[in-house]
PDB file of N, CA, C and O in Angstrom:
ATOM      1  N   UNK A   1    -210.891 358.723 -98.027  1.00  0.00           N
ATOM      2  CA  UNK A   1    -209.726 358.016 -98.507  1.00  0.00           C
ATOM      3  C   UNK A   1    -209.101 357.256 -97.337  1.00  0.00           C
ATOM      4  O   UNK A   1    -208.925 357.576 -96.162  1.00  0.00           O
ATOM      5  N   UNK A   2    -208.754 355.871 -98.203  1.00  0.00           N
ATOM      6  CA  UNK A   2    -208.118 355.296 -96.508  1.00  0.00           C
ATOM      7  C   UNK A   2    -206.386 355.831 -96.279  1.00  0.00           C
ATOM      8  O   UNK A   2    -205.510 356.342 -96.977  1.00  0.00           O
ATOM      9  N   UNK A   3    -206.523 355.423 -95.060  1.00  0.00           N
ATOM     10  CA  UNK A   3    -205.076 356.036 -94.560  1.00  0.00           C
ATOM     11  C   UNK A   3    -204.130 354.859 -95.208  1.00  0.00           C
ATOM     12  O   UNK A   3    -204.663 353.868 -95.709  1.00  0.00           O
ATOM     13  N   UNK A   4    -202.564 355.028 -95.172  1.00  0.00           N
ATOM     14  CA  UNK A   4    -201.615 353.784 -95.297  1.00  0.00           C
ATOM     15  C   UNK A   4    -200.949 354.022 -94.311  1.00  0.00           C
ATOM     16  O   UNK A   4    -200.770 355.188 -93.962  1.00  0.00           O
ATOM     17  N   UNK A   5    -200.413 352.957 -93.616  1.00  0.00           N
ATOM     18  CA  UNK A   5    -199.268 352.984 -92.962  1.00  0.00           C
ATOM     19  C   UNK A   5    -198.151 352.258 -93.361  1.00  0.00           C
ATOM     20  O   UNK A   5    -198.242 351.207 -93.996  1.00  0.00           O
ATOM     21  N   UNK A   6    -197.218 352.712 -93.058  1.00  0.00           N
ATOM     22  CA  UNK A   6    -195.372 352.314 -93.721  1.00  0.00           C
ATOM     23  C   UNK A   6    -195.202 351.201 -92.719  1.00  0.00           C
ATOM     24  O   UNK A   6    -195.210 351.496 -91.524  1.00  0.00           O
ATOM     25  N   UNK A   7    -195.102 350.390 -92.964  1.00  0.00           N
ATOM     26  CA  UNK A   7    -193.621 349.303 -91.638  1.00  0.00           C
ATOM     27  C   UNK A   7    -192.437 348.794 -92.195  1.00  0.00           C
ATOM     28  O   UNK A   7    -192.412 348.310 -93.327  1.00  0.00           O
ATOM     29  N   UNK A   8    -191.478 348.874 -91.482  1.00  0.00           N
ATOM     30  CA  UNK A   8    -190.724 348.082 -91.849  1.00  0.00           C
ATOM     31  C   UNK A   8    -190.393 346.689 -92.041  1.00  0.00           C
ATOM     32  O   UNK A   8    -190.951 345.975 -91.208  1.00  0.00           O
ATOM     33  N   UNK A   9    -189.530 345.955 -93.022  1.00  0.00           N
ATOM     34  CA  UNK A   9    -189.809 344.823 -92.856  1.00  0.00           C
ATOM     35  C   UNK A   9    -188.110 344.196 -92.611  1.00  0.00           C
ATOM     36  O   UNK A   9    -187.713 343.210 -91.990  1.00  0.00           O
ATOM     37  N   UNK A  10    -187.629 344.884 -93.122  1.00  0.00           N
ATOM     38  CA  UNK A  10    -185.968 344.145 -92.970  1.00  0.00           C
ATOM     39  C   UNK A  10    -185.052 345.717 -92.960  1.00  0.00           C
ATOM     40  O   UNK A  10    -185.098 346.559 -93.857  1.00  0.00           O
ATOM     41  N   UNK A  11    -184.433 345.782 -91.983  1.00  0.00           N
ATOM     42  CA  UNK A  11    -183.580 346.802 -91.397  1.00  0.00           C
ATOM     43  C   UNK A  11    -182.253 346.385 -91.044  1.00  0.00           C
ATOM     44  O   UNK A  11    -182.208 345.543 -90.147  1.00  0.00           O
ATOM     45  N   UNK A  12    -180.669 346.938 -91.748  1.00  0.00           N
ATOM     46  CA  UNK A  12    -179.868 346.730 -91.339  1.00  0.00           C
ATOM     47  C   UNK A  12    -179.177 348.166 -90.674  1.00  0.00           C
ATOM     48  O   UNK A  12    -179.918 349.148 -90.647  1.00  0.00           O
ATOM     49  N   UNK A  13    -177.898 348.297 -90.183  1.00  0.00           N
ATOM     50  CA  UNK A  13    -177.396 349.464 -89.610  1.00  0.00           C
ATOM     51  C   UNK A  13    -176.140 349.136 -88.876  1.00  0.00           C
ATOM     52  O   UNK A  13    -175.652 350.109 -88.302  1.00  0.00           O
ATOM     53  N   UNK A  14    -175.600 348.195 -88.771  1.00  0.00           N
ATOM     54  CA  UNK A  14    -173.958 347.325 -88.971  1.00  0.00           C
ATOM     55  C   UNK A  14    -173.331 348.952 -89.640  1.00  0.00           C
ATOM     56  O   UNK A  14    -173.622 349.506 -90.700  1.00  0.00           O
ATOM     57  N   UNK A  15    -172.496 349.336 -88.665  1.00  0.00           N
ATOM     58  CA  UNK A  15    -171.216 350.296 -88.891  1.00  0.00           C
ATOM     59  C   UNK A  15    -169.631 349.801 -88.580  1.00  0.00           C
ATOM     60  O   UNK A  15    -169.343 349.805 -87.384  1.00  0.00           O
ATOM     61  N   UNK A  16    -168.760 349.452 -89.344  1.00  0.00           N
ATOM     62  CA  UNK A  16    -167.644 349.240 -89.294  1.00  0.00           C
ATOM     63  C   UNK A  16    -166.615 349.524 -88.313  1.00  0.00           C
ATOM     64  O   UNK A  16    -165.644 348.878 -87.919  1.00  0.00           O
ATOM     65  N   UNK A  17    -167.185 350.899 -87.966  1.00  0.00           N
ATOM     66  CA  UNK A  17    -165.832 351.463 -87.515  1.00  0.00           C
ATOM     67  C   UNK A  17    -166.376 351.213 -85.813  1.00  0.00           C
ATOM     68  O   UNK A  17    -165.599 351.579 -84.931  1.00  0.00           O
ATOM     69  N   UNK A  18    -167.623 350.632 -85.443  1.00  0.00           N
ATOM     70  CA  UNK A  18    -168.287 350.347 -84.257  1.00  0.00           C
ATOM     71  C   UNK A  18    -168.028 349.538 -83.931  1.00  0.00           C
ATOM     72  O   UNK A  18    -168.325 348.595 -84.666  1.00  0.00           O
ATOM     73  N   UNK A  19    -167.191 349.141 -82.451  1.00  0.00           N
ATOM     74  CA  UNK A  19    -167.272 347.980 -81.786  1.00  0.00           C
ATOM     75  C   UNK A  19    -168.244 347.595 -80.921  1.00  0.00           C
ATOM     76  O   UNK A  19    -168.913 348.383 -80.253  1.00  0.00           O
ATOM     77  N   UNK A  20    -168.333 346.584 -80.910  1.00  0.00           N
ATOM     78  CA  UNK A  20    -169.375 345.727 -79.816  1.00  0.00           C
ATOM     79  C   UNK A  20    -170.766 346.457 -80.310  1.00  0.00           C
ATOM     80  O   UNK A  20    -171.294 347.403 -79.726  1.00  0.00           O
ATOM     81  N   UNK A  21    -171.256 345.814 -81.520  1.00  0.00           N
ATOM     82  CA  UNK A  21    -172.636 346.395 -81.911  1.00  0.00           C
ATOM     83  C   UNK A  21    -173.589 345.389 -82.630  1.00  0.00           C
ATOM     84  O   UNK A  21    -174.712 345.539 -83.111  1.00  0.00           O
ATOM     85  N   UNK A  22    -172.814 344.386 -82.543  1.00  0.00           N
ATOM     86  CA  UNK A  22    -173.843 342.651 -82.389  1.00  0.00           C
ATOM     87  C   UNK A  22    -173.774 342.021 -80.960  1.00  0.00           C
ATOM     88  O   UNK A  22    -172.795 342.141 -80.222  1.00  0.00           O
ATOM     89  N   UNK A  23    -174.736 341.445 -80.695  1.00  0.00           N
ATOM     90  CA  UNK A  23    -174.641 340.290 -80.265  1.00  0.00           C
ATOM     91  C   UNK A  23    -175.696 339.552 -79.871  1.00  0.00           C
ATOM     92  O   UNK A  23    -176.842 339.997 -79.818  1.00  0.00           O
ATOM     93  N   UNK A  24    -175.227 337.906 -79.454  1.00  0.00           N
ATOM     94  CA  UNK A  24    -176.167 337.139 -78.972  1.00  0.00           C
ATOM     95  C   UNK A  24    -177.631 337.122 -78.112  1.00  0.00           C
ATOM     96  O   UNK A  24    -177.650 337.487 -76.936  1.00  0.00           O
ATOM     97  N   UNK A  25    -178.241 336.893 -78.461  1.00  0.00           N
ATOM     98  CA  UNK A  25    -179.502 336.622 -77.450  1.00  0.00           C
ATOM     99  C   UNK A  25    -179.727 335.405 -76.851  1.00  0.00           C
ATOM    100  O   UNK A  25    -179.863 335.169 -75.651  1.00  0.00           O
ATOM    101  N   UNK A  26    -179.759 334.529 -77.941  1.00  0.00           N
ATOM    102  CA  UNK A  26    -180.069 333.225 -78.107  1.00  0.00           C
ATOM    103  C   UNK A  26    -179.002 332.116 -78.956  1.00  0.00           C
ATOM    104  O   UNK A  26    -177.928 332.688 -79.141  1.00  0.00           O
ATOM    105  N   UNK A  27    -179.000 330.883 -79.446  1.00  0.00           N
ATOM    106  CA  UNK A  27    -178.039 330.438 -79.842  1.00  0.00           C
ATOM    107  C   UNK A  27    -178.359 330.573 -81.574  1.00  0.00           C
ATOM    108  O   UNK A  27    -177.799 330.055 -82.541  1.00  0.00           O
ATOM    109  N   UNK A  28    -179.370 331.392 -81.472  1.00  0.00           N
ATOM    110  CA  UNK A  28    -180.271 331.426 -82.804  1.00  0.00           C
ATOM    111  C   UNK A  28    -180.357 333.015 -83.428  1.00  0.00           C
ATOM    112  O   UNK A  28    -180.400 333.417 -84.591  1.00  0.00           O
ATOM    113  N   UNK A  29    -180.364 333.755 -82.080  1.00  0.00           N
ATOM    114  CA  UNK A  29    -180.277 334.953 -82.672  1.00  0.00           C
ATOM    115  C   UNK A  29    -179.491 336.000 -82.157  1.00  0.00           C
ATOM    116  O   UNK A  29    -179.002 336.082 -81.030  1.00  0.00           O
ATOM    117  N   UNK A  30    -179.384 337.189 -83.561  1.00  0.00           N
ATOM    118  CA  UNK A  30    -178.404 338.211 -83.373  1.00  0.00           C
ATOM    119  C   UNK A  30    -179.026 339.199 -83.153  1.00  0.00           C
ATOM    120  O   UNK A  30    -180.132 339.381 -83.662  1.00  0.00           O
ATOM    121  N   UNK A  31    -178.370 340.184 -82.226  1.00  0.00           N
ATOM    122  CA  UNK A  31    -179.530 341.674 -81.738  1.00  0.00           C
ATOM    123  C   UNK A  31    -178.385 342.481 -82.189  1.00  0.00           C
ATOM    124  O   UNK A  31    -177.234 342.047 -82.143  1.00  0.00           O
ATOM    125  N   UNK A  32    -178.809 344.104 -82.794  1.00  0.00           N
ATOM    126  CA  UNK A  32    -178.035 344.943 -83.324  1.00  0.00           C
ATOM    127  C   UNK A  32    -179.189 345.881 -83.754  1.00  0.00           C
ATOM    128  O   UNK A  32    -180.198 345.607 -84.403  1.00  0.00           O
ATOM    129  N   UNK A  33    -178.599 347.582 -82.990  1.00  0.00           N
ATOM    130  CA  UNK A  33    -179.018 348.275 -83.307  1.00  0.00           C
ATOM    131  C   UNK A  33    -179.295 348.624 -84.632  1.00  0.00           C
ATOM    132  O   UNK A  33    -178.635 348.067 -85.509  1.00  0.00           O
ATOM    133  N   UNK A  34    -180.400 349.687 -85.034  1.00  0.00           N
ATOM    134  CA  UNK A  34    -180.265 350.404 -86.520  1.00  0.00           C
ATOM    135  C   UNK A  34    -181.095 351.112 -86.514  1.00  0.00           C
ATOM    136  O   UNK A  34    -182.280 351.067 -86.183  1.00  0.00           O
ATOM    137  N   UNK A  35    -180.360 351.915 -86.957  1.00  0.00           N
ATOM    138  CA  UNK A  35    -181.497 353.695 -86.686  1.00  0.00           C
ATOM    139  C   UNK A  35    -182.246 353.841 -85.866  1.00  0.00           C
ATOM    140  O   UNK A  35    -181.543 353.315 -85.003  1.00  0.00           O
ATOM    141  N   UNK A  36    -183.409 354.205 -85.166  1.00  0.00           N
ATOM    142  CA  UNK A  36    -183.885 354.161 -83.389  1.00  0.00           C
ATOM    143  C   UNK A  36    -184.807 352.851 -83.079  1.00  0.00           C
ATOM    144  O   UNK A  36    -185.803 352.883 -82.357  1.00  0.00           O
ATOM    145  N   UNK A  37    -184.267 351.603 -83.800  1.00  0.00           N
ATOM    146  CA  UNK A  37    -185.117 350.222 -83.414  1.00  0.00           C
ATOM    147  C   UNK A  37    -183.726 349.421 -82.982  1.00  0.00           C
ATOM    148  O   UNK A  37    -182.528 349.596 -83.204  1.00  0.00           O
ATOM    149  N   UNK A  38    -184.410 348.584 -82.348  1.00  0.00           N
ATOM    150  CA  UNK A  38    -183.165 347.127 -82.199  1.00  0.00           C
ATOM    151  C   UNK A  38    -183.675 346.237 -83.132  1.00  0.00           C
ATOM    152  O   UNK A  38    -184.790 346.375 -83.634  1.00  0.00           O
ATOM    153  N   UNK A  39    -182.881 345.296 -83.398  1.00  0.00           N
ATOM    154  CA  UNK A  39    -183.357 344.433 -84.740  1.00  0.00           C
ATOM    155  C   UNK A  39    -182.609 343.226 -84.117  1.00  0.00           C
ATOM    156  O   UNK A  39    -181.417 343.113 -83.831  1.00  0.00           O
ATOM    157  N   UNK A  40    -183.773 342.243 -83.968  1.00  0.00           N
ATOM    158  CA  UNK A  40    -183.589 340.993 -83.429  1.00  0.00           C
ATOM    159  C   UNK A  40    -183.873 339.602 -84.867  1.00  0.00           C
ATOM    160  O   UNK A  40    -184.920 339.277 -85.428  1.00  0.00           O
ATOM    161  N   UNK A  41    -182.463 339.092 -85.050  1.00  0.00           N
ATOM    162  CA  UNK A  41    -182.386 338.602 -86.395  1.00  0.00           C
ATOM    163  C   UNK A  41    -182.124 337.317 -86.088  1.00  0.00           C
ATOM    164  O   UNK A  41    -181.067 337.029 -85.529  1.00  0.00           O
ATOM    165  N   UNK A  42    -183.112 336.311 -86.434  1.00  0.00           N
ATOM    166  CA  UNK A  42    -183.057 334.527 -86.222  1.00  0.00           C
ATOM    167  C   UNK A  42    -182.699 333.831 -87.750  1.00  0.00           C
ATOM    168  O   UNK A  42    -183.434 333.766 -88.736  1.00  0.00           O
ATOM    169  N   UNK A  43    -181.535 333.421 -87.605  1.00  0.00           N
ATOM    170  CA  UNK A  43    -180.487 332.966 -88.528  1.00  0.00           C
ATOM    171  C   UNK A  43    -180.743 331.671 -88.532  1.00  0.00           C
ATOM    172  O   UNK A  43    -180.043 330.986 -89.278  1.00  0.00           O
ATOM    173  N   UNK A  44    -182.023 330.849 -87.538  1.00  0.00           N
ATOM    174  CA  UNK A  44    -182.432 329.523 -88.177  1.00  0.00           C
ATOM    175  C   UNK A  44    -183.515 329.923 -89.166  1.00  0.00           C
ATOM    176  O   UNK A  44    -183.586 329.138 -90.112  1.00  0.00           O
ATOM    177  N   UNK A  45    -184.720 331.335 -89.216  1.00  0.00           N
ATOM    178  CA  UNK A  45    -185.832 331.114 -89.989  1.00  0.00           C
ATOM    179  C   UNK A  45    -185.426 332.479 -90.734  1.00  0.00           C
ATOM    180  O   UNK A  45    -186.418 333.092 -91.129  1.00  0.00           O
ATOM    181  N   UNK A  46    -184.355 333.015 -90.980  1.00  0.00           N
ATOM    182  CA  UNK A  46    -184.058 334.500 -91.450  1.00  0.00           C
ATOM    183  C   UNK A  46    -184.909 335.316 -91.373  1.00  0.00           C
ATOM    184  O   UNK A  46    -185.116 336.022 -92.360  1.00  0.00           O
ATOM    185  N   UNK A  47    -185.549 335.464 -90.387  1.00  0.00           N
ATOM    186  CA  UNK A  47    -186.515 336.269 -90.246  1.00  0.00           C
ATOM    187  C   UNK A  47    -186.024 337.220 -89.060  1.00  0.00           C
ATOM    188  O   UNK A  47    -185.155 336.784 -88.306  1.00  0.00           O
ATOM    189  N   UNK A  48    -186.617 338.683 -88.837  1.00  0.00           N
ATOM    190  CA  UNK A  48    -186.178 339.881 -88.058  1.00  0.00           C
ATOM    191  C   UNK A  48    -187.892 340.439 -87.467  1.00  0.00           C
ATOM    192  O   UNK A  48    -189.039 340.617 -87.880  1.00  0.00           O
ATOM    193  N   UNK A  49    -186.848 340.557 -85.941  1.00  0.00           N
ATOM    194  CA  UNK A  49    -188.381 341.418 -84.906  1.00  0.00           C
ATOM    195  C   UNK A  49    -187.986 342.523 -84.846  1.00  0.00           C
ATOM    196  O   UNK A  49    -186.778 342.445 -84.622  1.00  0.00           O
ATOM    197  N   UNK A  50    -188.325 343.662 -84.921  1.00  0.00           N
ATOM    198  CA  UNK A  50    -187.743 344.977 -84.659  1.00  0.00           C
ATOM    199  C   UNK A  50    -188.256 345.348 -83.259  1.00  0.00           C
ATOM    200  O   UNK A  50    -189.309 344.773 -82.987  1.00  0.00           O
ATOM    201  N   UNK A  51    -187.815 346.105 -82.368  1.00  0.00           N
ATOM    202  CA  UNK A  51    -188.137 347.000 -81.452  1.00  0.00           C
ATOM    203  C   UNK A  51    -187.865 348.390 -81.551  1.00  0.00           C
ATOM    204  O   UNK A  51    -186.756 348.925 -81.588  1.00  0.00           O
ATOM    205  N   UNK A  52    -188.972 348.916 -81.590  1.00  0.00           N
ATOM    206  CA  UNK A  52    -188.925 350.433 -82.319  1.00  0.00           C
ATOM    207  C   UNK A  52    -188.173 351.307 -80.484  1.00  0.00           C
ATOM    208  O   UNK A  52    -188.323 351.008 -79.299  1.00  0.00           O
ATOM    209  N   UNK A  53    -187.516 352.251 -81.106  1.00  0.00           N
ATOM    210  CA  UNK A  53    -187.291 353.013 -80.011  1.00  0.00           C
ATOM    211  C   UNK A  53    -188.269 353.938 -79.653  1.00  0.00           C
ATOM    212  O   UNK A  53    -189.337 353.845 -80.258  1.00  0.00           O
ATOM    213  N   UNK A  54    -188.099 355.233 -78.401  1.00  0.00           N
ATOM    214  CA  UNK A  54    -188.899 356.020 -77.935  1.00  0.00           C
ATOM    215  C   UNK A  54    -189.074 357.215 -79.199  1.00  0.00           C
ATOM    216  O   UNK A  54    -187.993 357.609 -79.637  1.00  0.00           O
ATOM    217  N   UNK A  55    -190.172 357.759 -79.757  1.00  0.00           N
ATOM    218  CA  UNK A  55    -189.980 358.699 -80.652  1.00  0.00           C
ATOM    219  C   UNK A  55    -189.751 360.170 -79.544  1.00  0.00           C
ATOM    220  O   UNK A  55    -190.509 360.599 -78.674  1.00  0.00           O
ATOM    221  N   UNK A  56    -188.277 360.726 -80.045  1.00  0.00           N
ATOM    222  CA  UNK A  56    -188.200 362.022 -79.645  1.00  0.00           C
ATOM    223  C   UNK A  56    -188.168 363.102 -81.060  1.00  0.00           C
ATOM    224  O   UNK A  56    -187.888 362.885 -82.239  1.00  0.00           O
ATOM    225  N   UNK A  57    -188.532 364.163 -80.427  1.00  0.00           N
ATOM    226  CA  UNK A  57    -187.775 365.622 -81.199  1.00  0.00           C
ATOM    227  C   UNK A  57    -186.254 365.387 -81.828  1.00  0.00           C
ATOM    228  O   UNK A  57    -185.906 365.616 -82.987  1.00  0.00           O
ATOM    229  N   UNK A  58    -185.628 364.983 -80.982  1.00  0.00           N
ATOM    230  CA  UNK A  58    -183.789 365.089 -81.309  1.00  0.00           C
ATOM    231  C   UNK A  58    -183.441 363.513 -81.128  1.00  0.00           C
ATOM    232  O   UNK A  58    -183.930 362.508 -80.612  1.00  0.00           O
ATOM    233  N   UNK A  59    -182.070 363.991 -82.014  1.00  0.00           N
ATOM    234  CA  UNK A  59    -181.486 362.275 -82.121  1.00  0.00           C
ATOM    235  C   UNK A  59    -180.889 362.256 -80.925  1.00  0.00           C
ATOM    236  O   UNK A  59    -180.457 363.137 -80.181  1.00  0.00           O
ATOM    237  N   UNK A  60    -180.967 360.585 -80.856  1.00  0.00           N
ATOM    238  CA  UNK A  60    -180.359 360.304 -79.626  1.00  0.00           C
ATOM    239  C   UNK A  60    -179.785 358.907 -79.541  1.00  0.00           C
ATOM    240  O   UNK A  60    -180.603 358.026 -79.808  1.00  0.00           O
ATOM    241  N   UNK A  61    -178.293 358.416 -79.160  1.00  0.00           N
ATOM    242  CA  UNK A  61    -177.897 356.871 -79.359  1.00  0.00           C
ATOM    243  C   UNK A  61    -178.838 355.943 -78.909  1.00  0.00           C
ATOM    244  O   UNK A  61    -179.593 356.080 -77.946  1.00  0.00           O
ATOM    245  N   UNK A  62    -178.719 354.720 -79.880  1.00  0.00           N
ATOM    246  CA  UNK A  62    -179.474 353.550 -79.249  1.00  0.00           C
ATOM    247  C   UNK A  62    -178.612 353.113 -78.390  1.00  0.00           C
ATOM    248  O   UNK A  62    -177.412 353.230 -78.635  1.00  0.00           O
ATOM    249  N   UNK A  63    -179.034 352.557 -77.284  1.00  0.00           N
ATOM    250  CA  UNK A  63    -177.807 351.684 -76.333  1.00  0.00           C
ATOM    251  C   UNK A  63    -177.894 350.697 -75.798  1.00  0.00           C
ATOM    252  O   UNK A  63    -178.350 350.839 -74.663  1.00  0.00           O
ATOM    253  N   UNK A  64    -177.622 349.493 -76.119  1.00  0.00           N
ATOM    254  CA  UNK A  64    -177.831 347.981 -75.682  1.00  0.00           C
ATOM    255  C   UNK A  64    -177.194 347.910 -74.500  1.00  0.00           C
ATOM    256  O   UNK A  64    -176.492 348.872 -74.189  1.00  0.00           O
ATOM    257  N   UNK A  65    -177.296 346.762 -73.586  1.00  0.00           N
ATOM    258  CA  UNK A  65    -176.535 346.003 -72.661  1.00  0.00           C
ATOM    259  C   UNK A  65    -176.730 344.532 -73.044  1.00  0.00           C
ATOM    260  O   UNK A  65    -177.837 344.031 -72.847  1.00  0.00           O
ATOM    261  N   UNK A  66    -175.783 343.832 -73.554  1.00  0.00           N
ATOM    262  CA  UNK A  66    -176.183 342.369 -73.913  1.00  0.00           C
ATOM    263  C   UNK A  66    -175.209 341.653 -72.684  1.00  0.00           C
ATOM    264  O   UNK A  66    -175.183 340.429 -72.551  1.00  0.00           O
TER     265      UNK A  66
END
């Protein structure tokens, strides 16, 4: 039997009560964590790159420096 694999294709994770949890990269795109990936979102072709985080045992914050 063949195997499947899952990917993601569109990931949001925008929390309200969080400051400073967008921002710029480019004049095109928005970076913002969500669940253990960064999600790099280009608002000329609406399209999203994810960067998966490190897989651990335990949770742990994502943490940008933009």
């Amino acid at each position: 039997m063949a195997s499947v694999v899952a990917q993601p294709h569109f990931m949001f994770g925008l929390r309200r009560g969080v400051s400073s949890n967008v921002g710029f990269f480019d004049e095109h795109t928005l970076v913002f964590p969500a669940g253990n990936c960064c999600v790099c979102y280009n608002t000329a072709t609406r399209s999203q790159r994810l960067i998966p985080g490190m897989e651990q045992d335990t949770d742990s914050p994502l943490s940008m420096r933009l």
